[in-house]
N, C-alpha and C positions, 0 to 999 in steps of 0.2 A: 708164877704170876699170881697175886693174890686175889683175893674174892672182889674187894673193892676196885681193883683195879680194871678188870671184867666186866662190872657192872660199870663203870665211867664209859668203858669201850659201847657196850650196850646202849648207856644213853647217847653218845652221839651217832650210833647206827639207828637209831630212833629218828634223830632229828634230818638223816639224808631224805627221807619223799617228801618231808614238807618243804625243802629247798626247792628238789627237784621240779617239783608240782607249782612254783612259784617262777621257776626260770622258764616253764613251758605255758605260765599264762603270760608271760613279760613278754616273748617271741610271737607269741597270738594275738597280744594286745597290736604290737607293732604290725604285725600281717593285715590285722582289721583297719587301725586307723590307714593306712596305705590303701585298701582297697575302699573305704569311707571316702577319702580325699578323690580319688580315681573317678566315682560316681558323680563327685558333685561339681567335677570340675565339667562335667557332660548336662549334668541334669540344672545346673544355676541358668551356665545360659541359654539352656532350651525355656525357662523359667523365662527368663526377661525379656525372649523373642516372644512369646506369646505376649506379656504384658501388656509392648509395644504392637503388637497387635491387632489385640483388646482394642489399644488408642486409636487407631487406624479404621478399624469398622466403626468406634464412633462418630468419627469422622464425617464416617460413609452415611448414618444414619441424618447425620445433623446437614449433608448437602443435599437431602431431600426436600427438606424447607430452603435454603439457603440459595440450590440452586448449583452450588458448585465445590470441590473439598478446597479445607483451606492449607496453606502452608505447613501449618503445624503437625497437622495427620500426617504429610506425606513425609515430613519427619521423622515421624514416630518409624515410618517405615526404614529408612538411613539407621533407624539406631537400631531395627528389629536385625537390620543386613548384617552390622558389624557384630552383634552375638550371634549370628549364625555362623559367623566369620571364625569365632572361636569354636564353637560346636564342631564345625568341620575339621578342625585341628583334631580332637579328641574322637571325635569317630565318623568313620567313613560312610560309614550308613546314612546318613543325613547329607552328603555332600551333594549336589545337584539343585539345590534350594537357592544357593544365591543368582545361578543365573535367573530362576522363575524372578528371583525380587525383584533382582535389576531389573530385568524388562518390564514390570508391575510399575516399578518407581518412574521410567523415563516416559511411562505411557500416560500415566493420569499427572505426571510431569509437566509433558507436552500438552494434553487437556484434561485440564480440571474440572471440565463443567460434568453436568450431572449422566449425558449422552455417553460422556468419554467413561465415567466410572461403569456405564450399561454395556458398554464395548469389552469390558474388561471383567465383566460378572464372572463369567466361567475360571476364570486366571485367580480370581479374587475366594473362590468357593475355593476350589482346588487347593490354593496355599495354607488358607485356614483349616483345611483338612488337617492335611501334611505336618501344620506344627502343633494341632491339636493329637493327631496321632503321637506323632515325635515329644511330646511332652507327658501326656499319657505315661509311655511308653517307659521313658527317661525315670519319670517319679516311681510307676512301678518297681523296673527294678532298683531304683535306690532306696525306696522303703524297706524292697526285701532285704536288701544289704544290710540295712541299716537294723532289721528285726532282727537277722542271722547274729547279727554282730551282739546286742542287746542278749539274747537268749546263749550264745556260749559264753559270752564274760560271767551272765546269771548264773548258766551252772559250774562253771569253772571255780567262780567264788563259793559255791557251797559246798563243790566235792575239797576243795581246799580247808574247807572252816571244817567239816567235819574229820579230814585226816588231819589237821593241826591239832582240834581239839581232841580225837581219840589219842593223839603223840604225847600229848599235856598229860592225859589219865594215865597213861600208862609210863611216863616220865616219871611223875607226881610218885607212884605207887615202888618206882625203883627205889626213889631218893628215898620213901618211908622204909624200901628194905631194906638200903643202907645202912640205915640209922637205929634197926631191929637188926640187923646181922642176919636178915632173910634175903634169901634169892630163888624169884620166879623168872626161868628159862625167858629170853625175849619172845621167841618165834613159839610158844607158848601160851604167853598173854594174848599175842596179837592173832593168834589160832580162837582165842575165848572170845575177845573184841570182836572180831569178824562174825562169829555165829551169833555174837549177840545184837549187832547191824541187822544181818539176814532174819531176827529172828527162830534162831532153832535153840537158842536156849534161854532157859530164865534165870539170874543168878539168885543162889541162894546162901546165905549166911552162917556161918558155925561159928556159937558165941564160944566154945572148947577152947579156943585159939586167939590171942588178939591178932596175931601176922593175918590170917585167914579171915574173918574178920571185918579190916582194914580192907584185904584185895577183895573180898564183897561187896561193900561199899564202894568200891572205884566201879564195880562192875554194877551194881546197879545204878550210878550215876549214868553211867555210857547209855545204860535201859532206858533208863529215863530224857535222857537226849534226841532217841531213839523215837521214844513214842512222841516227844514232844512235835519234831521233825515230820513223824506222819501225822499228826492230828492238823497241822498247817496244810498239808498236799490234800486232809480232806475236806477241807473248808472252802464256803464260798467268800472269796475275798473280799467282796461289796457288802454283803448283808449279814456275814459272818454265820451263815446258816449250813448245814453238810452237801457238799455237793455231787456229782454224780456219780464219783466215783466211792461216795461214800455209801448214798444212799440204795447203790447197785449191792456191796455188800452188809445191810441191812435189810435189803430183800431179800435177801438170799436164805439169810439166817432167819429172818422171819416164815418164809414156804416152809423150811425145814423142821423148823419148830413146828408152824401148824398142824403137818403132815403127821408129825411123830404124838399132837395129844388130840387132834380131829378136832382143832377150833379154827375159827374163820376170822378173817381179817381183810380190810377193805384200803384199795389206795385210790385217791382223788387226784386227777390231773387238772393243771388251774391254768390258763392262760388268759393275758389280761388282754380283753377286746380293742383294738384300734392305738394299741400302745405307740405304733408307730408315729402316728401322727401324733400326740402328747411331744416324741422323742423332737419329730420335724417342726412344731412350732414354738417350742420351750429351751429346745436344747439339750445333749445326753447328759450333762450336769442337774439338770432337772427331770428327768427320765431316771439317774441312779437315786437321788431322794426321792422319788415317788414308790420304787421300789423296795428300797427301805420301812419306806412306811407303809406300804402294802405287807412285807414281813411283819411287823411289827405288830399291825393290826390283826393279823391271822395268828399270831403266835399268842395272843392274847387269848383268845377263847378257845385254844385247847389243853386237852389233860397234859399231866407231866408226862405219860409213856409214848403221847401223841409223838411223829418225828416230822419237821414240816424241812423240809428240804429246797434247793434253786437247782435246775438243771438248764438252768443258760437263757439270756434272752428276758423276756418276760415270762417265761416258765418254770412252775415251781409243782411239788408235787409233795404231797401228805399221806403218810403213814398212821394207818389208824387198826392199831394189834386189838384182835378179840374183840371185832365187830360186825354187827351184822349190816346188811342192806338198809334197814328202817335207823339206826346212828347214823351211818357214814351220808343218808339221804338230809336227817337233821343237821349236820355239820356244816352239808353242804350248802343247804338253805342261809343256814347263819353268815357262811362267807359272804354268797351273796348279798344279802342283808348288811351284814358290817363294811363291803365295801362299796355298797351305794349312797353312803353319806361321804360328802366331797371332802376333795383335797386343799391344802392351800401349798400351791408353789410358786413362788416368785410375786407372790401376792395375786395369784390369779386361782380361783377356784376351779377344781378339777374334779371331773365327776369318771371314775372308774365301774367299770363293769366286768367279769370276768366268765368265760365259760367253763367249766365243771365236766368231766367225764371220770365218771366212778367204775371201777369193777371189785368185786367180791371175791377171795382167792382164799386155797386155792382149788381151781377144775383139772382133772384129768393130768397131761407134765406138763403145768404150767412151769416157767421158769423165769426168770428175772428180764428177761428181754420180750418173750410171751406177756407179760403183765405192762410193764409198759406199752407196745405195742396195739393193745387192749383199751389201755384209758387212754389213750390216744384218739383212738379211731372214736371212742364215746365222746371225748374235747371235740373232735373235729365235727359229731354231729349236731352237740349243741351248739355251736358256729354255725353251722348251717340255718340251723331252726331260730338265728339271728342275736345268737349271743344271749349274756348275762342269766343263763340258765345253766343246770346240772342234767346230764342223761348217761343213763346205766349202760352197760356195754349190752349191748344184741348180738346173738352170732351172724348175724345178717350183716354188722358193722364189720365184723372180722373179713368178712368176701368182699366188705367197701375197702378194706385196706388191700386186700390184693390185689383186686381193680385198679385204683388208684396209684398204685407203683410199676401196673404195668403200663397205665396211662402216659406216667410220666417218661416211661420207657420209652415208649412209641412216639409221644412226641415230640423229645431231643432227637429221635433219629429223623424224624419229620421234619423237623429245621434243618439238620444237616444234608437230607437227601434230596430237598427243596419238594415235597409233597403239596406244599399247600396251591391253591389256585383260588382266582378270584370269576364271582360268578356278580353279571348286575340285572340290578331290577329296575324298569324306567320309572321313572317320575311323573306324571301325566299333568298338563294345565286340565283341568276338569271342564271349562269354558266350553274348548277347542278338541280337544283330546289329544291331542298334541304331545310325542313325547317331548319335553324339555331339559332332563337332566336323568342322571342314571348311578341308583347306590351301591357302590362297592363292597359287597359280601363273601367274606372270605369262609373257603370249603375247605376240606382235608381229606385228597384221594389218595386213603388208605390201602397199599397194596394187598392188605391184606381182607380188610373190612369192609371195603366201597366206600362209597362217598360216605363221608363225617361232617357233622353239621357244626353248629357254632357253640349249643350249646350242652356240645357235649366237651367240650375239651378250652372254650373262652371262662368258665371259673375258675379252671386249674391254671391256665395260664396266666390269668390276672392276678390269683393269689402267690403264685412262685416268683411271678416277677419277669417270667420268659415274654409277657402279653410285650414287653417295650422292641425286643426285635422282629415277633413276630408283624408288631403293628407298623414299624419304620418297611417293612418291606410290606407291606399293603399300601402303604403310603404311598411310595414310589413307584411301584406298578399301576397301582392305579391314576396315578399324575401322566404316567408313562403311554397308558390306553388312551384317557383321555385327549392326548396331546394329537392320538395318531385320529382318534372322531375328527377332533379338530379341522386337522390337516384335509380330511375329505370333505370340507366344507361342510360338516355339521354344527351347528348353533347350541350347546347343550353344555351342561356342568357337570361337575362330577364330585356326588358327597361319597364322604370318606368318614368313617365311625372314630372315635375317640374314648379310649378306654379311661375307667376314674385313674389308672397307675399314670396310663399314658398324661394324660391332663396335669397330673402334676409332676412329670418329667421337668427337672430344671432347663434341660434341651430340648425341648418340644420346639420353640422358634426355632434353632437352629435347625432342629430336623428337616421340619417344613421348608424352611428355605432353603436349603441343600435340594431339597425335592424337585422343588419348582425352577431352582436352576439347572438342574438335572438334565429333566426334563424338557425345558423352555415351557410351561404350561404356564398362560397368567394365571395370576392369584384368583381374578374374579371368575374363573373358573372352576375352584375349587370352593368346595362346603365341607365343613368339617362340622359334625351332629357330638352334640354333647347331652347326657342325660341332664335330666333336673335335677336330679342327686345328687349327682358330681357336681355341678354347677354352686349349686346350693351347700355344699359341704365347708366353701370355706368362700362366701361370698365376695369378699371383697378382693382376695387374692385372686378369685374367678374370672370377675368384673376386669382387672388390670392384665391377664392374660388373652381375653378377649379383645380390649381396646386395643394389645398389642397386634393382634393376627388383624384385626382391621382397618388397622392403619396401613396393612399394605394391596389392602382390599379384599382379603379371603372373605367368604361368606361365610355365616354360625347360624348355625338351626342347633335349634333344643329339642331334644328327644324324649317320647316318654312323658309327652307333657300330660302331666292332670297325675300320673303315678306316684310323684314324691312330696315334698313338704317346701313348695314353691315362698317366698317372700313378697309379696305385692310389691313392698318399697323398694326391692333386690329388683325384682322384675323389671320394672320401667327403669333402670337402669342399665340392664344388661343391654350390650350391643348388637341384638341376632337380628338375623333376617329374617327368620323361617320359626315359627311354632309348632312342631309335629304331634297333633293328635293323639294320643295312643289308642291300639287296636283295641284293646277294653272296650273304649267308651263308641267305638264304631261297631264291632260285634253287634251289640244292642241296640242297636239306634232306631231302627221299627220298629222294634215291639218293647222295648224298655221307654217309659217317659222320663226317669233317670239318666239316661244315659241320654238321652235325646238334648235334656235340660242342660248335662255337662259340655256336650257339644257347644251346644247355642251362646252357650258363657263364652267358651275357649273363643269362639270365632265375634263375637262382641270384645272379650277382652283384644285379641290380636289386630281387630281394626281400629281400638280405642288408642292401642299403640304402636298402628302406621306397621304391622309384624304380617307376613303373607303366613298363612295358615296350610297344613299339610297333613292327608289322613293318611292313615297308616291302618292294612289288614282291611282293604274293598273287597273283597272275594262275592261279592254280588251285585247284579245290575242294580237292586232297589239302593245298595247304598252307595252305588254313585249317584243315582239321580238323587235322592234323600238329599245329599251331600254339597251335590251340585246346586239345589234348589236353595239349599239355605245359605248358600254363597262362600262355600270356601273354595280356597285358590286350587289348590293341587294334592294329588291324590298316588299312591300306589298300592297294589294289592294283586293278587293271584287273579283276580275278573280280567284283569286289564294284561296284567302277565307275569309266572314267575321270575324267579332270577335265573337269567339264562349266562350261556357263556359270551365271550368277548365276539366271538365268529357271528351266536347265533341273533345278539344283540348290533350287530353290521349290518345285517339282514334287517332285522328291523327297521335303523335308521334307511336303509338305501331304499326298501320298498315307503319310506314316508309312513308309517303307520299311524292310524287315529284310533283312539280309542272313545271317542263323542257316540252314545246311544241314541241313535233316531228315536223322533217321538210317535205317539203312535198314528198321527196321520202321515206324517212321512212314511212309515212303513206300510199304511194305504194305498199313499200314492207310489211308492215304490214300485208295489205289486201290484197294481191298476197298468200301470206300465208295463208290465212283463208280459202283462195280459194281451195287451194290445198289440206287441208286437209278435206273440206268437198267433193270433190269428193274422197278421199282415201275413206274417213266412207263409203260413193256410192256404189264403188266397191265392199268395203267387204261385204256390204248389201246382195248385188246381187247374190256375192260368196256363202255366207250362204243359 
């Protein structure tokens, strides 16, 4: 067998895994589109039963004015039936739906008018559950399908491009030994190849040779494919900046450097304040250019050794080699500084801020997860201390960090082990003393801690995002208490707190009204307390979810009122009932004339506009009467009573309690009386 002959056998033993690896993405491909098709045949028309729906509660809204639903809703329902129709075909899990429809359809069928849809609320809550579940549920997993399938075809096609193109180099380099009368072994090259993929060698060149040479050159091509291959894995894709896997091993190497000539070097943790909302009102198209140009702007005013990195989000993090605390504090200043001159996105100006946590390295073994971990907890205390600022790491922040993770520890298991409880505080008419209504305060009986108050664990939950289950089940327990005062022939409302997450929950109405169907509680029994803040945060979208809770009669009190950054021409708009004082400006109210003066405004402004007024934090007789004298409506506070439980708050109601302070001839004659009848008893004593 000759030489060349060998080598031809070799090249087509070469070209078998690139086949092979081509017929096992072709059978994969087929496998996916198959299980592609299978999902969607389940998830379209779970898709177009909600649609019709959708149409059907319009329906429901628009026979509130109208009086009665019309024809065409109850359509909408007939065509929701027949894709359930298919649904059922494809999976059994969902079967049991079309009899609810049918009987849904023959009943507001039979009456259309507005009585017959109140007849059918519970029926009507239920199903919209069920296919909002079922839809949900359908899209999930078909996105995952749909990702799964995305991410093996991604790497399928890269392990293929890189065995095709290493089959090419080492093809290429046969047909050149051919053509020189050289021959390098197959399973020899592809021995070199492979180490040089992994990494464990470098290739080098010996110009002594041309054959040698030549197979150098293929092999540092491969090197060069190689590196080119990682420098993409270490990139961030959007900003083209190093990412975290990058910038983990540039920490690395930086500690170890330091360590080895005793210089110092500083990393800055940058997250951008309230990006969220930029993201929610702009759009994530407008979120990744603002991004950009937040890189862009930082990448400007640093040295060339500077390394400015993206580790996901709106989080980016700066590498600053051979620096001390007084640099990495001017740098930091500059960010701030450079990103406080606004943005233009979509022709809307954008004003960015960022918070800053710096540490200095390295201390004691520190290590590349220690370091971040560190400017972290320093980011997360200038966030606290209200953003757009820079703070050094404290080892006092280090124990915030482990606090903090066991917080969150304890309270996933606290949602799941149903820990929480609701404790109320009455509401008092100050007039009469009268309780009238009762605020729902939620507690945390910690098995291990005791009771846990709000605010030790309502920051964390409103920043994780847990505040939106936590708050739907405060929701409906308290709709649920309330329902049961009711039933005992008690007269009273029941306010319910509203977090800034909660508030701008896209499903906030639906919650609510699930609630109170629930339930059976009317709407005008319930108050839902909003800050000034939150209210004020995005005015007009506030305004529009408020006229919606009111259109079905809930009541809106404002919390916190006089704390935030109120709008006068926002204010006489909003739709509330209730003005809530805050305890601030009640604290003080004898002996501060400031605070006296802010009141007097508050209770002027809320009768200027028709708004019943509510103080908040009495904990003393003088500042009910105070309170009372200068005429505001209603009042609660620890004088009158704390927040007790559901049992002990029963009691209340059943003995009729008042909390009206006699004045002080009443308490004259009270005692003039007492007097008189303990000498009657005297008398008759004596008599006897």
């Amino acid at each position: 067998m000759t030489l060349k002959f060998k080598l031809y056998i070799q090249f087509f033993l070469a070209l078998i895994p690139v086949f092979v690896l081509l017929a096992y993405q072709g059978f994969n491909e087929f496998k996916r589109t198959n299980e592609i098709s299978g999902e969607f045949g389940i998830y379209e028309p779970a898709s177009v039963a909600r649609s019709e729906y959708n149409v059907f509660l319009n329906g429901v809204e628009d026979a509130v004015d109208s009086g009665q639903i019309t024809k065409a809703a109850i359509g909408s329902l007939s065509r929701m039936q027949e894709s359930l129709k298919q649904l059922t075909v494809s999976s059994e899990k969902w079967q049991g739906m079309n009899a609810d429809v049918n009987d849904l359809i023959e009943s507001v069928s039979h009456d259309p008018s507005l009585r017959g849809l109140m007849d059918n609320r519970v029926s009507i809550v239920k199903i919209g559950k069920r296919i909002k579940e079922m839809v949900n549920t359908e899209h999930d997993h078909f996105e995952e399908v749909l990702n799964n399938a995305h991410d093996d075809a991604k790497n399928e096609t890269i392990l293929i491009a890189i065995v095709a193109f290493v089959t090419l180099l080492i093809i290429a380099g046969m047909i050149r030994s051919i053509v020189l009368g050289i021959t390098i072994p197959l399973h020899s090259a592809i021995e070199i190849a492979n180490q040089l993929a992994r990494g464990e060698v470098t290739p080098t060149l010996d110009n002594s040779r041309d054959d040698k040479n030549e197979f150098g050159q293929l092999l540092q091509a491969i090197s060069s494919t190689r590196k080119q291959l990682l420098g993409q894995s270490h990139k961030d894709p959007l900003t083209g900046l190093p990412n975290r896997i990058a910038i983990d091993e540039i920490l690395t190497e930086e500690i170890n450097r330091n360590r080895s000539k005793g210089e110092q070097s500083a990393i800055l943790y940058l997250d951008l304040d309230k990006f969220k909302d930029i993201n929610d009102k702009l759009g994530h198209s407008s979120g990744d250019r603002l991004l950009k140009l937040v890189a862009m702007q930082i990448s400007g005013i640093l040295r060339e050794e500077d390394v400015l990195a993206r580790l996901g989000g709106d989080e980016f993090l700066l590498l600053l080699p051979n620096s001390s605390a007084d640099k990495a504090s001017l740098v930091a200043k500059r960010i701030v500084d450079v990103l406080s001159t606004p943005f233009v996105l979509s022709g809307n100006e954008i004003i960015v801020s960022t918070s800053v946590g710096i540490y200095v390295f390295p201390e004691g073994n520190d290590d590349c997860i220690s370091l971040l971990q560190k400017a972290d907890a320093a980011m997360y205390e200038a966030k606290r201390q209200g953003g757009n600022r820079f703070v050094f790491y404290r080892k006092e922040l280090g124990e915030h960090i482990h606090l903090r993770l066991q917080l969150q520890k304890d309270f996933l298991r606290a949602l799941q082990k149903q820990e929480f409880v609701l404790h109320y505080q009455p509401l008092v008419d100050l007039s009469t003393g009268k309780i009238i209504g009762a605020e729902a305060l939620v507690r945390w009986m910690d098995p291990q801690k005791g009771l846990r108050f709000p605010d030790e664990f309502i920051p964390f939950a409103e920043e994780s995002g847990v505040i939106l289950p936590l708050g739907e089940w405060v929701l409906k327990t308290a709709c649920k208490q309330a329902q049961i005062w009711a039933s005992q022939g008690n007269n009273i409302y029941m306010a319910v707190n509203l977090s800034t997450r909660q508030f701008k929950d896209p499903e906030l109405f639906t919650k609510i009204s699930n609630a109170l169907a629930e339930t059976g509680l009317p709407p005008n029994k319930l108050e839902l307390e909003i800050t000034e803040s939150a209210s004020m945060h995005d005015p007009e979208g506030s305004i529009h979810v408020m006229d919606k809770l009111k259109s079905i009669g809930i009541r809106i009190a404002i919390d916190d009122f006089g704390t935030g950054y109120s709008s006068l021409t926002y204010l006489k708009r909003i739709p509330a009932d209730v003005i809530k004082i805050d305890r601030s400006f009640v604290k003080g109210l004898k002996n501060d004339p400031d605070d006296l003066a802010i009141v007097l405004a508050i209770l002027a402004l809320g009768n200027a506009l028709d708004k019943h007024c509510l103080a908040e934090g009495i904990e003393t007789i003088e500042h009910f009467e105070v309170l009372n004298k200068l005429g505001c409506h209603f009042g609660q506070g620890y004088w009158m009573s704390k927040p007790v439980t559901a049992s002990e708050f029963t009691t209340l109601l059943a003995t009729d309690t008042h909390y009206l302070h006699p004045s002080p001839s009443q308490v004259l004659a009270s005692k003039s009386l007492d007097c008189v009848s303990k000498i009657i008893q005297e008398v008759k004593s004596i008599e006897t």
